[in-house]
C-alpha positions in Angstrom: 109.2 84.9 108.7 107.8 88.3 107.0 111.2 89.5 108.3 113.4 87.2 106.4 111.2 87.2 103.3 111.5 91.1 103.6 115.5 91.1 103.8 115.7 87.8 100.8 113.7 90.7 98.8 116.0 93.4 99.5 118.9 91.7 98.5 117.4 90.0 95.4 117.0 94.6 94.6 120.6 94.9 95.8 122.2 92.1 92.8 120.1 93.1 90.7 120.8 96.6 91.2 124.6 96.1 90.8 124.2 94.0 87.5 122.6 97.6 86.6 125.2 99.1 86.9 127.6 96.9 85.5 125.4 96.6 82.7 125.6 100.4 81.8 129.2 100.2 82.5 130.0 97.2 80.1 127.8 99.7 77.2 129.1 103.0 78.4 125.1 103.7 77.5 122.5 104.2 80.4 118.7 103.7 79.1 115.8 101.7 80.6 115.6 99.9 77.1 118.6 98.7 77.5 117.7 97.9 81.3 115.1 96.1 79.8 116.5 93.8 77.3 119.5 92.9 78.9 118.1 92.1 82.8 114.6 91.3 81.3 112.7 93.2 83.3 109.7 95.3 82.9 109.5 99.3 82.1 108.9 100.1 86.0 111.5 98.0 87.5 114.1 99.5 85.0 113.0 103.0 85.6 113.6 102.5 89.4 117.0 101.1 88.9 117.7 104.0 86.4 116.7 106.8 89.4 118.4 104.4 91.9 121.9 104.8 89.7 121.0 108.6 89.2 120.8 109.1 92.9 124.3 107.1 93.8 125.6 109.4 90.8 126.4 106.3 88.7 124.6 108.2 86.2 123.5 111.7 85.3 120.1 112.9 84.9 117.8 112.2 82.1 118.5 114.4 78.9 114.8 113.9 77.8 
């Protein structure tokens, strides 16, 4: 049961991540305000996604 919940988690990450990245693609602009806004999540979650994308190379590293 802990298992399945575990893997229903992991894939709820995985969509979300990939509406990231469409997201940034449909924009050709990569922020976590506009992570926010348009997936309606909070600071941290877009953050994550943000160094998730960085790490696959989707995007480059923060200019800030």
């Amino acid at each position: 049961e802990f298992e399945t919940a575990r893997k229903a988690a992991s894939e709820s990450e995985d969509d979300l991540l990939e509406e990231a990245v469409r997201t940034v693609r449909e924009y050709r602009h990569a922020s976590i305000s506009l992570l926010q806004r348009r997936l309606k999540v909070g600071y941290s979650r877009a953050a994550r996604l943000m160094d998730q994308m960085e790490a696959r190379n989707i995007v480059g590293p923060a200019d800030g």
